[in-house]
Structure formats: structure tokens, C-alpha cells
N, C-alpha and C positions, 0 to 999 in steps of 0.2 A: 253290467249289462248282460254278458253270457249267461255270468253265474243266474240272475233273476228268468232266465230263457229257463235254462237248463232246470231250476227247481219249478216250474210251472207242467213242464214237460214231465218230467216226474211225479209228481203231484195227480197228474190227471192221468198216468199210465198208473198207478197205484193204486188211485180210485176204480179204475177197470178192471185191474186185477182184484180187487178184495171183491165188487161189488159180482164180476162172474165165479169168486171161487165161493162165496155166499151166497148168490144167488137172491139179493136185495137190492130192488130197482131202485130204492132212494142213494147206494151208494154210488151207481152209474149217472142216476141223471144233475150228482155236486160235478160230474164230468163236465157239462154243459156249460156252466160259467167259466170256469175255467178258461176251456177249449176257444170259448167265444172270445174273452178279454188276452186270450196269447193272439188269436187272429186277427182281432182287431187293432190290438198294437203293433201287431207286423205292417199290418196294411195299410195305416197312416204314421209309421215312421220314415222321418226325413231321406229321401236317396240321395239327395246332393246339397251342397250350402254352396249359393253363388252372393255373392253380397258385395256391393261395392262401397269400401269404406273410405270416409275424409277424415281429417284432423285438424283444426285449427284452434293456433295459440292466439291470446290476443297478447298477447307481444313477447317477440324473441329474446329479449335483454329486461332482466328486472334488478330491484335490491335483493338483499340479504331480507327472507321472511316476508318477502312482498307476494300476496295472492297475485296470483298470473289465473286466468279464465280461461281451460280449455275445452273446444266443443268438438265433438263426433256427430255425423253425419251417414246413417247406417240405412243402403238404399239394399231392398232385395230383387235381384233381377234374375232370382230362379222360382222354384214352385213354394208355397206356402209354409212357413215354419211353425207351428202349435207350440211350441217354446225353445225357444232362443235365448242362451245364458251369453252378455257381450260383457267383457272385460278387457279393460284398459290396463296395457303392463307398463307400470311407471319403472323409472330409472330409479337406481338403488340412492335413498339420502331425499328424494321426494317424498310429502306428504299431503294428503288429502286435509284440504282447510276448511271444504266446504260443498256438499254435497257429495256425489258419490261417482268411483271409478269404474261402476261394474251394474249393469240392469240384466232382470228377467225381465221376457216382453214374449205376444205373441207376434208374429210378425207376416203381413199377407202380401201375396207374390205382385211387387210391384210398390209396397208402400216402402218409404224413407220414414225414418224416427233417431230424431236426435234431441241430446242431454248437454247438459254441460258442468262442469264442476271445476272447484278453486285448487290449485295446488303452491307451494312454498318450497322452498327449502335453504341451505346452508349455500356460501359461496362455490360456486363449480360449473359444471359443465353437462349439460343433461340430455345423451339424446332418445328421445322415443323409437323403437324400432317396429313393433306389433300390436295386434289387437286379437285377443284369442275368442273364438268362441264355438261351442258347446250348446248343440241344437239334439233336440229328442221331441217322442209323443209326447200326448198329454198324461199316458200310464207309466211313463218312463222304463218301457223294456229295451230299444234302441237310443241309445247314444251317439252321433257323431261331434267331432274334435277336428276342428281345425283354425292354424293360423296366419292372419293376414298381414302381411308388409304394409308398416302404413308410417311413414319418418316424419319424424319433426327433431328440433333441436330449441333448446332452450340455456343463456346464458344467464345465470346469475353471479353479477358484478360484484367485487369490491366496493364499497363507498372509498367515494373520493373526497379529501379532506381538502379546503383553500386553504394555502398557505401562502406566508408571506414571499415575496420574493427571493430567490437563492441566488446569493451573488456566486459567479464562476467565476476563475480566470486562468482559460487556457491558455496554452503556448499560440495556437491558431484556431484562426476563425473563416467562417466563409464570405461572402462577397455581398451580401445582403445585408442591411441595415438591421440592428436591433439594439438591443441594452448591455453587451459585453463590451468592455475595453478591448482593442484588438489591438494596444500597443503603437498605432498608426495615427501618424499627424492627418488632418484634415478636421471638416466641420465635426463639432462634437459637444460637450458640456465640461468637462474637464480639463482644464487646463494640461498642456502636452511638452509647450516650449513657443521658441520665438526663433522668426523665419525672415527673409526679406518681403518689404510689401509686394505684393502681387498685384496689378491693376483689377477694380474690379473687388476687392477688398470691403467689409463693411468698414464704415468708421469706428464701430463700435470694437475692430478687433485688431487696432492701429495701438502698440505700447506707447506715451508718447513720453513714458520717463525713459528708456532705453534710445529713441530716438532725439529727445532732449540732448542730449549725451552726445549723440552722432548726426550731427545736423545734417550732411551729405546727402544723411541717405533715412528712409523710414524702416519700420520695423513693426511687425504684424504679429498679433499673438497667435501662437497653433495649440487647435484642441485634438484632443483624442478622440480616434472616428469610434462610434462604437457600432458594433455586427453579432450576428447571430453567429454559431458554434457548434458542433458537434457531439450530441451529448450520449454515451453508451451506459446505461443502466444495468447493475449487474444482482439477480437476486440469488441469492445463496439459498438452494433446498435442501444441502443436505443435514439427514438426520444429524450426527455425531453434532452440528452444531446449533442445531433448532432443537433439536425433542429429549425433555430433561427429565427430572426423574417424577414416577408414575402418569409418565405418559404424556406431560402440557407439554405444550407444542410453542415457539415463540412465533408459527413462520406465517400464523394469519398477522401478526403483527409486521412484519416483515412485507405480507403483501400491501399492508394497507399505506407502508410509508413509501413502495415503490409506488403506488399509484399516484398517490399526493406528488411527488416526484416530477411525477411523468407530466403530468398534466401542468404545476407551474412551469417547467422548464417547454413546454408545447406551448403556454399561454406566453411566454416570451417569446418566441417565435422561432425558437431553437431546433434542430434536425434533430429528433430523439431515435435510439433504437431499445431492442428490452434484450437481454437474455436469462434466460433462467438455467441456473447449475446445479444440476442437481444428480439425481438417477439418469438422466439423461440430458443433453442441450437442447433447447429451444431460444432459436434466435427468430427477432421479431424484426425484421430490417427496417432501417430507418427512414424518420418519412417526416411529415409537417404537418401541423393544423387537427379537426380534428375527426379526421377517418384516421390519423396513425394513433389518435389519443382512443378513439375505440379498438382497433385491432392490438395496441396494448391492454387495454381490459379485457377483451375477450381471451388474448393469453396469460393473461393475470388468474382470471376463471378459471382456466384449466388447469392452475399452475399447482402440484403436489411434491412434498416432500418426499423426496428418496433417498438413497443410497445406491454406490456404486464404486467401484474397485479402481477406475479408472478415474474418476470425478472423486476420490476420495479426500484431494485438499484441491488447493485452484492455482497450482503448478498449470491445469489444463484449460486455462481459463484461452480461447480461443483470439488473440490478439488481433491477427488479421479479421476479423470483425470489425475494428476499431481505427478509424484512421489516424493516421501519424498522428503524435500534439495534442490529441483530442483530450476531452473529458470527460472521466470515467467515475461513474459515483457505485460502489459498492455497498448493496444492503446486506448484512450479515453481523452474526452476534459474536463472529470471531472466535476463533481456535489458536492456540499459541505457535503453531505451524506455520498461519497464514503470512507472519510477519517478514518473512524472508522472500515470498509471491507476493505482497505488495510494494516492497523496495523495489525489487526490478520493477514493476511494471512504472515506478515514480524515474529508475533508471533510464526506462527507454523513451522518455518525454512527457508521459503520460501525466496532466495532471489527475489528481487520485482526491477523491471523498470518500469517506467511509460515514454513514450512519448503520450506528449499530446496537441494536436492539440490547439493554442491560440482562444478561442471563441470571445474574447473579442474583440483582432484588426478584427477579422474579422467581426462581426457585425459591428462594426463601420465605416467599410469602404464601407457598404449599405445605415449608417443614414444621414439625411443631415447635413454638419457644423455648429453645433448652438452651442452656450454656454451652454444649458442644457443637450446636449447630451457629449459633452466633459468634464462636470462635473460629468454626472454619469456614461461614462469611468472612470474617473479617482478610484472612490468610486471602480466596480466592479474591477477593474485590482488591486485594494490595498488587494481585499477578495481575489482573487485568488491569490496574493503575500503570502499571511500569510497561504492560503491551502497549496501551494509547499512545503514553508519554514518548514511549517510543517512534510511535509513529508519526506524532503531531513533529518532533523531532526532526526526521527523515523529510518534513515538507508535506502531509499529508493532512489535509483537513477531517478531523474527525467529530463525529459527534455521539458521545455517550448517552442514549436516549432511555431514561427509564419510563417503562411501556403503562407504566401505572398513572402516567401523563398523556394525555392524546395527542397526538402528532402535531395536529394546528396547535398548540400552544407551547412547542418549546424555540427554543433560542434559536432560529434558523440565521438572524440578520448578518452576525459576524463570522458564520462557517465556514463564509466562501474565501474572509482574505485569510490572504498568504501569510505565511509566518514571515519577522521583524526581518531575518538573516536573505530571505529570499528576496521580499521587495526592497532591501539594499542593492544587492546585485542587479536586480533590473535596473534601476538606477544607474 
């Protein structure tokens, strides 16, 4: 903008000079256009840019690669602009699907003009903050720059998979009716034991070969009451254990099976919470129904893989989070460290799930076919045999998920029960 002033300016003191020190009236009067189109651009370049800008999205929450329609609304409430450059600054991982971010217009003092355009992008978290724009003459010797605060946010979701039902069985449950065994005689479907009759009794729940037996007196079957629980979701961000070699990442897989999670265990009717471990905690505190089933997705969206010196295994996995008894389901592709921070936490009552994403097939299916590489698959997939083993062991329900299967279709039915040695002991 200067620089174009500044060689006009020159340009027509040059021409003065050559045409007075020659003394030839045609090189003075090339002076005249000049002189005319530098005044003329002064004197219809923009002095102020007053503009009052909107944004709207047509909706806050989308999928993965779903056009979302976003419109501008560009009203000028100062003097007249000859061209007006508006540019929409998108958040970094958005893209344009459909039409355009950014117009030249002229724009007259008091008119409003609005565009609209499609944008997409990957699972996250988007928010808009500006709108720049770049007003000049119609010669383009002034330039003005300026930019407007104009916010929006836009989430895009995880897909949520239905899955079958996940049976739990914590130590405790809360006070509200649902589909867990709460270990507690009363109305239920499961047979529990046998009690004295209580007046008021159905008949249908009168033993009468037990009472056969003991004429005196009658004898009433008792079922197992069953209730909703407590359920704490735990996803594992860090690198060292998602991101393998030339860079795949396990942890969008990771996010997809905590959602699936999240939501049957919400469609049960279950108290869920979320935390994410990673570079840093984010706890999503527990809640019901489904405004907690959205404020788990919406931090599901934001949710990225990091690293961190203090979160570097899940020793710091925040327990008081988590109430006594409860159920605790861990998504993670596991590290041979973790085994010793999932015994205690099976130690301090906690029942414990593990779904965990197969590292193994899935690196491999990046390496090339060589006999070296198929050999030391075999070695890693024998250590991660004997980490499960171990933990199925220890009383912890685990499930080896290879991610090359979609999550709605592998074996969730029998994850929830307990091993043979535990449901003795209850007993």
C-alpha cells in the first residue's frame, strides 16, 4: 500500500523533473494522470470499517465428515466500502465442502450481505473466534485491516455404536431400580433363596416342596432385587500406549469403544462418569440419562492423546473420583506396567473391566510380511497372552478387542461375569 503511494509519488516528481530540465510539455502534462488517480485514490479510500458481524451454525453437534451450513451476516453501519475483502477464519482440521469462506463485495453504508457455506471435518472440538476483513479503493492505493470477534463452537462427535447389553457385577449398587444384581433379597427375576412367608405374598412365590416338608409353617421364594450402579469410565490417552510405529494411533479406536460404553451403560439406567488420562485429567462427573450421555460425547470430542511425566502410567489414576465398590471399566491397549495399578485398584473393592484395544494385530498390519516381523508378533502377542491371563486371573474381566472388528460385533455377552473362583465365594 505505501510502497504503491510512494512509487506514484516518484514517478510523477520525475516526470517534473525530466520534463522542466528538457523543457518538453508532453513530459509534464504524463504528470496529470498520475497526480489525478494518486488524488483520487486518497480521496475515496476507506477512513474507518464499522461492520456488524453474525455467525450462525446450523447445528452445534455433528458426525464425523457431516457438512454443518455455516451463514455470515455482514451489516455496514459506517460509510460506504468500494471493496471489501470478508474472510472467515476456520479452526485448524476444518474444511470447506461447499461453497466458499471468504467474498469480495462492494458494500454501501447501511446494506447487510450474507453467504453461506458447508464445512466438515474429523472428530473434535471447533471453536470460531474471527472474521478478518481487508477494505480498500477501487485503485487499491489504501488498504485497511481489521479484525472482528465473532464466536461460535462446533462439536463433532464420535459415532456411537449399539451394543448389546454389558452385564456388571459390582460390590454396590444405588437405591433405584435397574438390571444389576445388587446381591439383595427382594422382588426380582433371579432366584436369591427362601425366606418365611410374609402375609401379602404372591402365591406364585410360595416354595410348596420346602413347605411340604414343614407343614407348621410356609416358605416363600426370595429373588434378587436388581438396581442401577455406579459406573466410572476410564480412557487411557497416553501416547507410549496408543501411538505405534510411523505414527497410527489406536486412540480414535479407543474413543469409539468408550462411547459405545457410555451410552449402553446410560441406556441401562446406570450413574456413568468419564475421565480421560492422559497429558492431563479431564473428569466428566457423573450423571444419568441423556444430557450426561451428551456431555460425555462432547468430552469425548475434545478428547487428544498426550503425554505427561506425571500421567505417565495410571499409578495416578484419581480414585476418589470413583465411589467405594463401584465399577470401573478401563479402555486401554495396555502397557506391561499397568498390571500391578490394576491389582490394587481390584484390591481396594473396585470391580475392574478392562477393554483393550489389540496393539499387536494392529501394528502388524502396517509392517511388511517378513519372517522377522511375524516372529517378533508372535513373541509380543505370547507377553500380552500372559498380561490378560494374568489379569483375568486376579478377577478382572477383560476383553482382547481386535480393532479390525467393529466394536458392535464382538463378544460383549459374557464379559461381565465373574470368574468361576469368585462367584464361589459369593456363594
Amino acid at each position: 500500500m505505501v510502497r504503491r503511494i510512494f512509487l506514484l509519488i516518484s514517478l510523477a516528481y520525475i516526470l517534473v523533473i525530466a520534463g522542466l530540465a528538457t523543457l518538453r510539455g508532453e513530459l509534464l502534462a504524463l504528470v496529470v494522470p498520475v497526480v489525478l488517480y494518486l488524488l483520487v485514490g486518497l480521496a475515496r479510500a476507506p477512513e474507518t470499517i464499522q461492520l456488524q458481524i453474525r455467525r450462525s451454525l446450523g447445528s452445534e453437534r455433528a458426525a464425523i465428515d457431516s457438512p454443518v451450513r455455516v451463514t455470515l451476516a455482514v451489516s455496514n453501519t459506517g460509510p460506504a466500502l468500494e471493496e471489501v475483502f470478508l474472510e472467515d477464519i476456520l479452526p485448524a482440521g476444518l474444511q470447506v465442502r461447499g461453497g466458499s469462506n471468504h467474498h469480495l463485495l462492494s458494500l454501501a453504508s447501511g446494506r447487510t450481505f450474507s453467504w453461506s457455506y458447508d464445512i466438515q471435518g474429523p472428530r473434535g472440538y471447533y471453536a470460531f473466534t474471527e472474521v478478518k476483513v481487508e477494505a480498500s479503493d477501487l485503485f487499491g492505493l489504501l488498504h485497511r485491516k481489521k479484525s472482528f470477534p465473532v464466536h461460535g463452537q462446533l462439536f463433532v462427535l464420535p459415532p456411537v455404536m449399539r451394543i448389546q447389553r454389558v452385564a456388571i457385577r459390582p460390590r454396590r449398587t444405588n437405591v433405584y431400580s435397574g438390571t444389576i444384581p445388587a446381591h439383595l433379597g427382594g422382588p426380582g427375576v433371579e432366584f436369591f433363596g427362601v425366606r418365611d412367608y410374609a402375609p401379602g405374598d404372591p402365591p406364585g412365590w410360595i416354595n410348596w416342596n420346602i413347605s411340604a416338608r414343614h407343614p407348621e409353617n410356609l416358605y416363600s421364594n426370595e429373588f434378587e432385587q436388581e438396581r442401577v450402579a455406579d459406573v466410572g469410565i476410564v480412557l487411557d490417552g497416553r501416547l507410549r500406549a496408543n501411538t505405534l510405529r510411523a505414527g497410527h494411533s489406536l486412540f480414535e479406536y479407543s474413543v469409539q469403544a468408550a462411547a459405545a460404553l457410555a451410552d449402553a451403560f446410560l441406556t441401562q439406567g446406570n450413574r456413568v462418569g468419564m475421565l480421560l488420562y492422559g497429558h492431563y485429567l479431564h473428569w466428566t462427573f457423573p450423571g444419568y440419562g441423556k444430557i450426561q450421555r451428551e456431555r460425555i460425547l462432547q468430552s469425548l470430542a475434545r478428547a487428544e492423546p498426550g503425554e505427561s511425566l506425571v500421567f505417565a502410567d495410571l499409578a495416578h489414576i484419581p480414585t476418589q473420583f470413583f465411589p467405594a465398590h463401584s465399577q470401573i471399566v478401563l479402555v486401554s491397549p495396555l502397557v506391561p506396567a499397568d498390571y500391578d495399578v490394576l491389582l490394587q485398584l481390584r484390591a481396594r473393592g473396585y470391580q475392574v473391566m478392562v477393554i483393550s484395544p489389540d496393539p499387536v494385530r494392529f501394528e502388524l498390519a502396517y509392517l511388511p510380511k517378513l519372517p522377522e516381523s511375524a516372529l517378533a508378533g508372535r513373541i509380543v502377542r505370547m507377553e500380552r497372552a500372559m498380561l490378560l491371563n494374568k489379569l483375568r486371573h486376579a478377577g478382572l474381566q477383560v476383553l482382547d478387542w481386535d480393532v479390525a472388528r467393529p466394536f458392535d460385533q464382538v463378544g460383549l455377552a459374557g464379559l461381565g461375569r465373574p470368574a468361576a473362583w469368585i462367584r464361589a465365594i459369593r456363594r
